[in-house]
C-alpha positions as CSV (number, residue, x, y, z in Angstrom):
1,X,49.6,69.8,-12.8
2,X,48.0,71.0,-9.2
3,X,50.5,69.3,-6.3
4,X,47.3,67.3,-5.4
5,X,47.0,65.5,-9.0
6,X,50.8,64.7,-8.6
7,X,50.5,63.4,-5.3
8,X,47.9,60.8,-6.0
9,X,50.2,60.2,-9.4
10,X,52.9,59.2,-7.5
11,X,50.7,57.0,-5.2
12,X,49.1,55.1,-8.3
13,X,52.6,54.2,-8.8
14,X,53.5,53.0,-5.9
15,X,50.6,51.4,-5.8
16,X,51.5,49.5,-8.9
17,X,54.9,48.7,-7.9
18,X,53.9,47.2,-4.5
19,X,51.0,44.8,-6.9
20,X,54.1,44.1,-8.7
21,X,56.5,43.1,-6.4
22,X,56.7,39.4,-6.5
23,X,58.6,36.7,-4.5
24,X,60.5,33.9,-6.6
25,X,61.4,31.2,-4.9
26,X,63.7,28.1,-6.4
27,X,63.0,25.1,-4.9
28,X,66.0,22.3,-4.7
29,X,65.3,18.3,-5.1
30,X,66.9,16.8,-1.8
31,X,67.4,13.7,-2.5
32,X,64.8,12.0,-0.4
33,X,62.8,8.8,-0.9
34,X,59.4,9.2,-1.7
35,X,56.1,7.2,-0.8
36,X,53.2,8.2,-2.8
37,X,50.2,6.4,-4.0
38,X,51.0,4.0,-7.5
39,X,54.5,3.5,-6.7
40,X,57.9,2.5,-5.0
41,X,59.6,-0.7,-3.5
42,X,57.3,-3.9,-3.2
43,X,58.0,-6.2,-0.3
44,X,57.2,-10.3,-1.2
45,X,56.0,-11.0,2.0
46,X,54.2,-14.0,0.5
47,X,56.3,-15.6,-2.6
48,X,56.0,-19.4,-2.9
49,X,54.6,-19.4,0.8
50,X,56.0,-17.6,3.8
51,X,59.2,-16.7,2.2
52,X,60.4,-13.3,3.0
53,X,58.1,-12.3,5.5
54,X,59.7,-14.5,7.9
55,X,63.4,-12.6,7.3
56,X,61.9,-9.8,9.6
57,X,61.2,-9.1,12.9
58,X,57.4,-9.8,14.1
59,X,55.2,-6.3,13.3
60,X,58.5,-4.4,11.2
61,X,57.1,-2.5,8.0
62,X,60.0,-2.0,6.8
63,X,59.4,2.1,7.1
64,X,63.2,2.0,7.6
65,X,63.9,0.3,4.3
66,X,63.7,4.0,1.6
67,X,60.8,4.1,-0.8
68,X,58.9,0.8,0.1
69,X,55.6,1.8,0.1
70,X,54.1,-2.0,-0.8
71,X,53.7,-5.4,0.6
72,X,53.3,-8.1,-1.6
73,X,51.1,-10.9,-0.7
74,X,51.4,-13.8,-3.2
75,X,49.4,-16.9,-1.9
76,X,48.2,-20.0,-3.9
77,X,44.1,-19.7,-3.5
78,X,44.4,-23.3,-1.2
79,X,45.6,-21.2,2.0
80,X,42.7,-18.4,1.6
81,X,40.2,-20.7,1.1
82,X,40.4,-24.3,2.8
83,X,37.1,-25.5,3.0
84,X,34.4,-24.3,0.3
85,X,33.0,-20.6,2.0
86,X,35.7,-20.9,4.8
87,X,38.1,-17.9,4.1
88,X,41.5,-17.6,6.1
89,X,42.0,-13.7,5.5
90,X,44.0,-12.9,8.4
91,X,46.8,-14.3,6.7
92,X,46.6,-11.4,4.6
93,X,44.7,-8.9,6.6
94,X,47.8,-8.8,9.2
95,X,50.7,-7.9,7.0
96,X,48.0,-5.6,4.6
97,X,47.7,-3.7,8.1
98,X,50.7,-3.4,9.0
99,X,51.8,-1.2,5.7
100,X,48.3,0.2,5.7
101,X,48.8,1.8,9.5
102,X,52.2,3.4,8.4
103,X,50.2,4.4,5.2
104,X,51.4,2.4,2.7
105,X,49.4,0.1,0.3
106,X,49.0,-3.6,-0.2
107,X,49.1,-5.6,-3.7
108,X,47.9,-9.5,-4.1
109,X,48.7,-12.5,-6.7
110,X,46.6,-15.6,-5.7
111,X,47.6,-18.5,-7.4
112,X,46.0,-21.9,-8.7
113,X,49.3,-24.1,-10.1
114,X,53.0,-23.9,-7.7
115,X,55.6,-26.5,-7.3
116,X,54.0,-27.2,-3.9
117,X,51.6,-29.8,-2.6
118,X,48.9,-28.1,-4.1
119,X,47.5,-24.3,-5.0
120,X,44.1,-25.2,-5.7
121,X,42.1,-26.2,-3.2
122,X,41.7,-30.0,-2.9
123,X,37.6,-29.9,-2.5
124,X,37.5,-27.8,-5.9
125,X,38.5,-31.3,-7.4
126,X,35.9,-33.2,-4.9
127,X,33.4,-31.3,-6.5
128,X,33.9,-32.6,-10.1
129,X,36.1,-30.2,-11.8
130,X,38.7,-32.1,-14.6
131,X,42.2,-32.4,-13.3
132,X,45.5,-32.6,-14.9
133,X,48.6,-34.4,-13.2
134,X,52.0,-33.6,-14.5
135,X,55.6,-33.7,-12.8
136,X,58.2,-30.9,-12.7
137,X,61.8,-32.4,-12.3
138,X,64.1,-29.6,-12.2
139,X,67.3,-32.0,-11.8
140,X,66.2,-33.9,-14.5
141,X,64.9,-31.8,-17.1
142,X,61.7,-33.8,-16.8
143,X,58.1,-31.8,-17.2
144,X,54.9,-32.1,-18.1
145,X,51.6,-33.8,-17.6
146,X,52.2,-37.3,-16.1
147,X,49.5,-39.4,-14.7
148,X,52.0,-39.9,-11.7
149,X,52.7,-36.0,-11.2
150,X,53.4,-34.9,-7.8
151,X,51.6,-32.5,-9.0
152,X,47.6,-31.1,-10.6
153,X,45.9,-28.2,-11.4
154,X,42.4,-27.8,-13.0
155,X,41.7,-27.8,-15.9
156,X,42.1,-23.8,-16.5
157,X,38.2,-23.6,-18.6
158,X,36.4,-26.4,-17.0
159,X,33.0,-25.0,-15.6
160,X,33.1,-26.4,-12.3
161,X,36.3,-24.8,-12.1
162,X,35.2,-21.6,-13.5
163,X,32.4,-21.6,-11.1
164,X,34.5,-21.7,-7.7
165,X,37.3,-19.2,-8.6
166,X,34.2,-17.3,-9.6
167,X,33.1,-17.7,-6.1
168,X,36.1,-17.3,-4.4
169,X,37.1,-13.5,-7.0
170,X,33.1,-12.1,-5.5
171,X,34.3,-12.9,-2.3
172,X,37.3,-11.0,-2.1
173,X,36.5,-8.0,-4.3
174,X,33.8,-7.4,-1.3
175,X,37.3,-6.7,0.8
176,X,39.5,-5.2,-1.4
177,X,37.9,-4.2,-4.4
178,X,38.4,-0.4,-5.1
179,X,40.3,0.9,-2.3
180,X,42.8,3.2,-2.0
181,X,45.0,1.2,0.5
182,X,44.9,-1.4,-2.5
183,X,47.4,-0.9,-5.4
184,X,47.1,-3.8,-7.4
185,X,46.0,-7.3,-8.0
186,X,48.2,-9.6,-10.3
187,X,45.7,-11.9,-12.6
188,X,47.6,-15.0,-11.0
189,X,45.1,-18.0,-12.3
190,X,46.4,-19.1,-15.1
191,X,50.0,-21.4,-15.4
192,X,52.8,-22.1,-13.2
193,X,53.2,-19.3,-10.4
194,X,50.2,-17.6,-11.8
195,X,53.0,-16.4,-14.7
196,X,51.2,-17.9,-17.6
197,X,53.3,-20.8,-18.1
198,X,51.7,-23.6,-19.4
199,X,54.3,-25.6,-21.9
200,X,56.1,-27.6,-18.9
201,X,53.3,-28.6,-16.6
202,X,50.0,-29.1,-18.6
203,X,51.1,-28.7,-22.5
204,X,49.0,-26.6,-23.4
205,X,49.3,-24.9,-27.2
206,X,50.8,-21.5,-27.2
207,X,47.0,-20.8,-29.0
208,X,45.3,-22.5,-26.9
209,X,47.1,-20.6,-23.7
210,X,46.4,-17.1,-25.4
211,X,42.7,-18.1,-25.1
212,X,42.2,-19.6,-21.8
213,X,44.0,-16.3,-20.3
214,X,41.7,-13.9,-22.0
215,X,38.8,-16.1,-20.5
216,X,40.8,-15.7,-17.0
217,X,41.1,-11.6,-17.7
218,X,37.2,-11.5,-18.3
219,X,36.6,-13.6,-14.6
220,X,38.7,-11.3,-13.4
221,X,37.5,-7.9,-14.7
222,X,33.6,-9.3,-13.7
223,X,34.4,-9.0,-10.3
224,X,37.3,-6.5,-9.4
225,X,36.0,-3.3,-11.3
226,X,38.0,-0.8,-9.6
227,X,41.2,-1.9,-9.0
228,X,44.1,-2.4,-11.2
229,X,45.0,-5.7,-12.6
230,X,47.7,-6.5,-13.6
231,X,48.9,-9.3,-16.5
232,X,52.4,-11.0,-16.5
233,X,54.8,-10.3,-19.8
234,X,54.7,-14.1,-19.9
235,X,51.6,-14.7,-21.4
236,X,52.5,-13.8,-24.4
237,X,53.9,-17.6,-24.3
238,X,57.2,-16.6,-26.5
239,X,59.6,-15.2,-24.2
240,X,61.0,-13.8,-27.4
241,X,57.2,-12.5,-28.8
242,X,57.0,-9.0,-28.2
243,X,52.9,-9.1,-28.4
244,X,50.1,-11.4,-28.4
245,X,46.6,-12.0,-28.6
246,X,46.0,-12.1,-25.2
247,X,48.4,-9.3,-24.2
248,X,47.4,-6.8,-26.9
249,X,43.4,-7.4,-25.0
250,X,44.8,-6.5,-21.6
251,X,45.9,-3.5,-23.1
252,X,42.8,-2.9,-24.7
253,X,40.7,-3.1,-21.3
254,X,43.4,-0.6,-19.3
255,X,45.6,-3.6,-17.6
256,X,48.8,-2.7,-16.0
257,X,52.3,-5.3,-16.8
258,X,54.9,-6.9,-15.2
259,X,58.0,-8.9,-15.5
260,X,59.0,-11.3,-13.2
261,X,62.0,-12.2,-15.1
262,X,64.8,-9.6,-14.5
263,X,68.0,-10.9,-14.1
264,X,66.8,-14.4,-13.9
265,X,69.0,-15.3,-16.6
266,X,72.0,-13.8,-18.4
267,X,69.8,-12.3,-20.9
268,X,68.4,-10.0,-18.0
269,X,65.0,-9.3,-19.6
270,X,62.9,-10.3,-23.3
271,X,59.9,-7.9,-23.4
272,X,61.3,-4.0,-23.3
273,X,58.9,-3.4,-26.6
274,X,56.0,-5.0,-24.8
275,X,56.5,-2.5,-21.8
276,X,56.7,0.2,-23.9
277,X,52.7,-0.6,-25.0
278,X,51.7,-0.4,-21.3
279,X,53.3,2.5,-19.6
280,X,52.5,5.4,-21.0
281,X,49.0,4.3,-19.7
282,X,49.3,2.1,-16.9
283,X,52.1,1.1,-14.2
284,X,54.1,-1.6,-14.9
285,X,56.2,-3.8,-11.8
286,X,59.9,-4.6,-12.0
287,X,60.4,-8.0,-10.3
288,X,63.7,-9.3,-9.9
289,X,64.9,-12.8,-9.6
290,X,64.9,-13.8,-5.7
291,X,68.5,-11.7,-4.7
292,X,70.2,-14.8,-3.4
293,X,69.6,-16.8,-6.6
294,X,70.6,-13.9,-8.8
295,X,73.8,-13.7,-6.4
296,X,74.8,-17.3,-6.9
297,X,74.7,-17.2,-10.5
298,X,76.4,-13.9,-10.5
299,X,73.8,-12.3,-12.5
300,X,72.9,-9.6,-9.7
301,X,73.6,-5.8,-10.1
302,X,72.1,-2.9,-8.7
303,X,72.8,-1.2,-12.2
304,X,71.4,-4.1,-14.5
305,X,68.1,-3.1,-12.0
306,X,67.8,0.2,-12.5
307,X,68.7,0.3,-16.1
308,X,65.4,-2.4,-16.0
309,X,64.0,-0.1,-14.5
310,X,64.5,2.7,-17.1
311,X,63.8,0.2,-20.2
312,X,60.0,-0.4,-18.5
313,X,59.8,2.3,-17.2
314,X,58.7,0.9,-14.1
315,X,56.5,2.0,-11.3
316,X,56.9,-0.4,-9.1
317,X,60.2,-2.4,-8.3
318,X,60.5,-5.7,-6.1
319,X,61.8,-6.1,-3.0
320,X,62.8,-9.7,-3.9
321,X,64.3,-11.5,-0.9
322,X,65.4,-10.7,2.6
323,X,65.3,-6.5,2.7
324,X,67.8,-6.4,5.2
325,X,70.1,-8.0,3.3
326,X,69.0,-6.4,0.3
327,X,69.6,-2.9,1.5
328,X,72.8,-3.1,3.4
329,X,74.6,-4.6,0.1
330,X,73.1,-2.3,-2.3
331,X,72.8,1.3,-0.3
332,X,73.7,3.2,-3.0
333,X,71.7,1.7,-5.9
334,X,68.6,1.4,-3.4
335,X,69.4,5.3,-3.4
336,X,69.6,5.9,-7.4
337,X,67.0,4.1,-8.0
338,X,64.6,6.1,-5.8
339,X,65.2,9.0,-7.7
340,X,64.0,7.7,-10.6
341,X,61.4,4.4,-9.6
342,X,57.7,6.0,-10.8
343,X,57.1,9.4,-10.6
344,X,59.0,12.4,-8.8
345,X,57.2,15.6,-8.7
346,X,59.7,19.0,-8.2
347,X,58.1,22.2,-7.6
348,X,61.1,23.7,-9.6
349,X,59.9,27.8,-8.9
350,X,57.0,29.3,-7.9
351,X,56.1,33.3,-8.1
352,X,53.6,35.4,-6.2
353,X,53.5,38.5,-5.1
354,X,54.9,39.8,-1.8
355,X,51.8,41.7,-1.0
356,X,48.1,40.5,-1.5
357,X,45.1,42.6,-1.3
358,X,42.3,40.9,0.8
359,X,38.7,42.7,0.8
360,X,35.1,41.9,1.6
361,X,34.5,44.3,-1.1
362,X,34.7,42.2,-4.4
363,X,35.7,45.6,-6.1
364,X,38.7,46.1,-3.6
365,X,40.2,42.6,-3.5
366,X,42.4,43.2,-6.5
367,X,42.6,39.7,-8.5
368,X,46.5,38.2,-8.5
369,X,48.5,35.6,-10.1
370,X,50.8,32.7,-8.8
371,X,53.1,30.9,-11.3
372,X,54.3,27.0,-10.9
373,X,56.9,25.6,-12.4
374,X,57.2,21.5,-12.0
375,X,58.9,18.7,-13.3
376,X,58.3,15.4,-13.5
377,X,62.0,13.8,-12.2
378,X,60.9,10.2,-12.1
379,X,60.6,7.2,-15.1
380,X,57.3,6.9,-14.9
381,X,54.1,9.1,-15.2
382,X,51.7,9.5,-12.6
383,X,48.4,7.8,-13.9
384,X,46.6,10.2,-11.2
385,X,45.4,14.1,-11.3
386,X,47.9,15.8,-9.2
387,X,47.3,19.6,-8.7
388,X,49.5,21.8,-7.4
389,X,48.3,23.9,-4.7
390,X,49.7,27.5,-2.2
391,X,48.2,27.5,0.9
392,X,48.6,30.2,3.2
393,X,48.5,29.7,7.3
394,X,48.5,31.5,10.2
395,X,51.4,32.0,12.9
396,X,49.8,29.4,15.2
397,X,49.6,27.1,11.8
398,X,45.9,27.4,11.1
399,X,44.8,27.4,7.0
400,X,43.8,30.5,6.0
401,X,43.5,30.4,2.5
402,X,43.3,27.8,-0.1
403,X,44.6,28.7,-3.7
404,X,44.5,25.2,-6.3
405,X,45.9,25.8,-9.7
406,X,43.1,23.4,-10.9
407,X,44.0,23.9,-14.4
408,X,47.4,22.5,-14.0
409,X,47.4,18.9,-14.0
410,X,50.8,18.2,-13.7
411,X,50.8,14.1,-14.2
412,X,50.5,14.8,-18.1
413,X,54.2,16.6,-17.5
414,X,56.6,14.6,-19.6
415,X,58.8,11.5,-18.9
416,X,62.2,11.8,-19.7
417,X,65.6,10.3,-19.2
418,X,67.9,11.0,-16.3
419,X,69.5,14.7,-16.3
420,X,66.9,15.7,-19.1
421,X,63.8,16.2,-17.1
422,X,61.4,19.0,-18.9
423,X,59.8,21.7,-16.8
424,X,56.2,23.3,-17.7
425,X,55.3,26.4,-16.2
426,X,51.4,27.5,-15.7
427,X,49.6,30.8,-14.0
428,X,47.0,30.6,-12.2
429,X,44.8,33.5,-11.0
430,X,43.2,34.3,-7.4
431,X,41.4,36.9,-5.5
432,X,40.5,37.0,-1.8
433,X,37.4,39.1,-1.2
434,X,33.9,38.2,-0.5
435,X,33.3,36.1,-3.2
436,X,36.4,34.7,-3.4
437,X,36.7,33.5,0.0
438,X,38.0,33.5,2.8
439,X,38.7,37.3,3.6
440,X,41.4,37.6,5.5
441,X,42.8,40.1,8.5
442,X,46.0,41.9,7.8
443,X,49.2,40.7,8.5
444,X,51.7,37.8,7.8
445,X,51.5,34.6,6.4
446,X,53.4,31.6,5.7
447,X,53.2,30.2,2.0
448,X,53.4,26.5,1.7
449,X,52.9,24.5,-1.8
450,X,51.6,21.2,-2.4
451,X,50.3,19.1,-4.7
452,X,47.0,16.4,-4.6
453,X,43.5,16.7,-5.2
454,X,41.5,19.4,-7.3
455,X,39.9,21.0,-3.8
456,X,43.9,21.7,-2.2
457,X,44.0,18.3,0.0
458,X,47.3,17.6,-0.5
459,X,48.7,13.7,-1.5
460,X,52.1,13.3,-2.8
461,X,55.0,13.6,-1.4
462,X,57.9,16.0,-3.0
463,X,61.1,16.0,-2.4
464,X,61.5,19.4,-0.8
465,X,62.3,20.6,2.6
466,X,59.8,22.2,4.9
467,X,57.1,19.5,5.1
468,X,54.5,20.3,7.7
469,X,53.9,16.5,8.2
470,X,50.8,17.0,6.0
471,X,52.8,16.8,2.6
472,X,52.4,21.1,2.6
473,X,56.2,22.3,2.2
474,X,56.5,26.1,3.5
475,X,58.7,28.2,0.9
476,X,58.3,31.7,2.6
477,X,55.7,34.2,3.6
478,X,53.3,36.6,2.2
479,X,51.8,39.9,3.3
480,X,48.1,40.8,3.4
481,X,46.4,44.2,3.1
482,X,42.7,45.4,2.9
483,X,44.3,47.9,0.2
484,X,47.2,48.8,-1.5
């Protein structure tokens, strides 16, 4: 073989090697609390009236307290709506701005029926809708309707009724409906704290109950279209029933669940199977009994919560009483559990090469291949597309190359129990040349990965070192060449 033919031999093989040299990076899980869209801590600002939102100092979002990414505003529909067309929304546009500044989310129940004066507004009565009086008597184990009642509520199909909640659901979709800052919306309209109980205040049939909610889901569904509602676990009305009528149609139309009843009493929750229907499709909310109550009856433990948490596979957990007081007792459960509450994305390894050939010359910029490995560390799926994403930058920080693994939607990875988390690996192929824009100048470049939308702009959170404060976590650096 002439020297020549030898040399350029030898060449092609270096050549080939170089292609072939890849960097392999492990990436490890640090431990950190996440906030990402469609999960984490909810705060009840609003629970039965001011509650907890007065436990904290004047503008505090509790960014301090790890993984709350929600406020809670639960409000009976009397205090948003006075006078007939007068709204009061900055009693919920002021804490909904508050998490919504620091980039958190905001979630509503607005009730008609609460052991206060009254939830429905007063003039909804004036203006002929049907009424029901009935007592609750805690002390006395004395309930139901009683022409003497302290307390009414509508009668939950009555037209006139119908027809202003109607009014009041199109006037706040017009707000909220559909935004991202939103997460959820609990269907709150029907029974006693908008939790479908109907047996001890205005006796209505188990049957009977089933149907008026299903009618409350439809007035709902009319006029919020794009956000997620949410039904309560009671309205099955059988704390022990593990389905209904009216549950088994929430699921049909794409609901999410709750349930409001964890460690409320020694039996620390009743609808695990129900649950099970719901989440591998929609989120469904932990709430906990309010922390001092539990406390008092001795029914509270950060464990019992998490292993809720695991049984619902839950989403979304409460923040259920003063958070202060709540985190400082419970630091290390507050700490477990945000390793597992929703989803927890780990880039577990990614590979590319060490060199990459960039060309204006389609023929010259020689086509390479990245490969992620992820896992899905958390209880719950993620009910978004979630791409993962290497994005190279400049020294000065500037992007300088996209690359999105667009066939690698990573919220269909698995859900599994703690410690037996199941990693999928994918390639995915890119070229920088003319065509495959941008072409970039020789030289050195830092590799970051990320994971969001289908065009590289990143959203969640991971629990990796390196952010760049745009959710972009740098995991080395990468060498570009107009040839090899």
């Amino acid at each position: 073989m002439a020297r020549s033919n030898v040399l350029l031999a030898v060449l092609v093989v270096a050549a080939v090697f170089v292609a072939n040299a890849k960097t392999v990076v492990e990436l490890r899980d640090n431990g950190s609390a996440l906030i990402n869209p469609g999960m984490g801590w909810v705060m009840h600002y609003y629970d039965n009236g001011p509650k907890y939102g007065t436990t904290i100092n004047t503008g505090d979002d509790l960014r301090w307290f790890p993984g709350c990414s929600v406020v809670y505003l639960r409000l009976p529909w009397a205090h948003l709506e006075p006078e007939e067309g007068k709204f009061n929304w900055n009693c919920i546009d002021t804490p909904a701005q508050q998490w919504i500044a620091r980039g958190g989310q905001v979630a509503f129940r607005i009730t008609c029926s609460e052991t206060m004066k009254e939830a429905t507004p007063a003039w909804v009565a004036k203006a002929g809708a049907k009424t029901i009086r009935w007592q609750w008597d805690d002390k006395n184990r004395k309930w139901g309707r009683n022409p003497e009642g302290r307390f009414w509520e509508c009668v939950p199909d009555d037209p006139v009724y119908l027809e202003k909640l109607g009014n009041f659901l199109a006037a706040f979709p017009a707000r909220y409906d559909g935004r991202k800052e939103v997460a959820f919306v609990d269907i709150g309209s029907v029974g006693i704290w908008g939790e479908g109980h109907t047996g001890r205040t205005i006796q209505l049939s188990p049957e009977e109950t089933q149907r008026i909610v299903k009618l409350h889901i439809d007035l709902h569904l009319k006029h919020l279209k794009r956000t997620l509602l949410v039904v309560n676990d009671d309205f099955t009305a059988d704390k022990n029933g593990q389905t209904s009528p009216a549950i088994e149609y929430a699921l049909s139309k794409g609901l999410g669940w709750r349930d409001d009843s964890i460690m409320v009493q020694p039996k620390f929750w009743f609808h695990e199977e129900q649950a099970g229907m719901f989440w591998p499709k929609s989120p469904t909310i932990i709430e906990s009994a309010h922390y001092r109550y539990a406390k008092g009856k001795k029914l509270w433990s950060g464990k019992t919560l998490l292993d809720s948490i695991e049984a619902h596979h839950a989403s979304y957990c409460s923040i259920h009483g003063d958070p202060r007081e709540i985190f400082e007792e419970n630091r290390e459960a507050v700490a477990e559990i945000n390793r597992r509450l929703g989803y927890r994305f780990q880039a577990r390894r990614i590979i590319y090469p060490k060199k990459v050939v960039s060309n204006k010359e389609p023929q010259s910029a020689l086509p390479f291949k990245v490969e992620f490995t992820f896992a899905n560390a958390g209880v719950a799926p993620c009910y978004s597309s979630a791409y993962p994403c290497l994005t190279l930058k400049t020294a000065n920080g500037g992007i300088a190359a996209v690359l999105t693994a667009s066939g690698f939607d990573i919220s269909r990875l698995p859900v599994a129990e703690a410690g037996k988390t199941v990693a999928k690996t994918r390639s995915a192929e890119f070229a920088l040349g003319r065509w495959q824009r941008p072409v970039l100048p020789s030289g050195m470049y830092d590799v970051f990965v990320s994971v969001g939308e289908a065009d590289g702009t990143p959203v969640y959170e991971l629990p990796h070192d390196g952010d760049d404060g745009q959710r972009r976590y740098r995991i080395g650096r990468v060498e570009v060449v107009e040839t090899l």
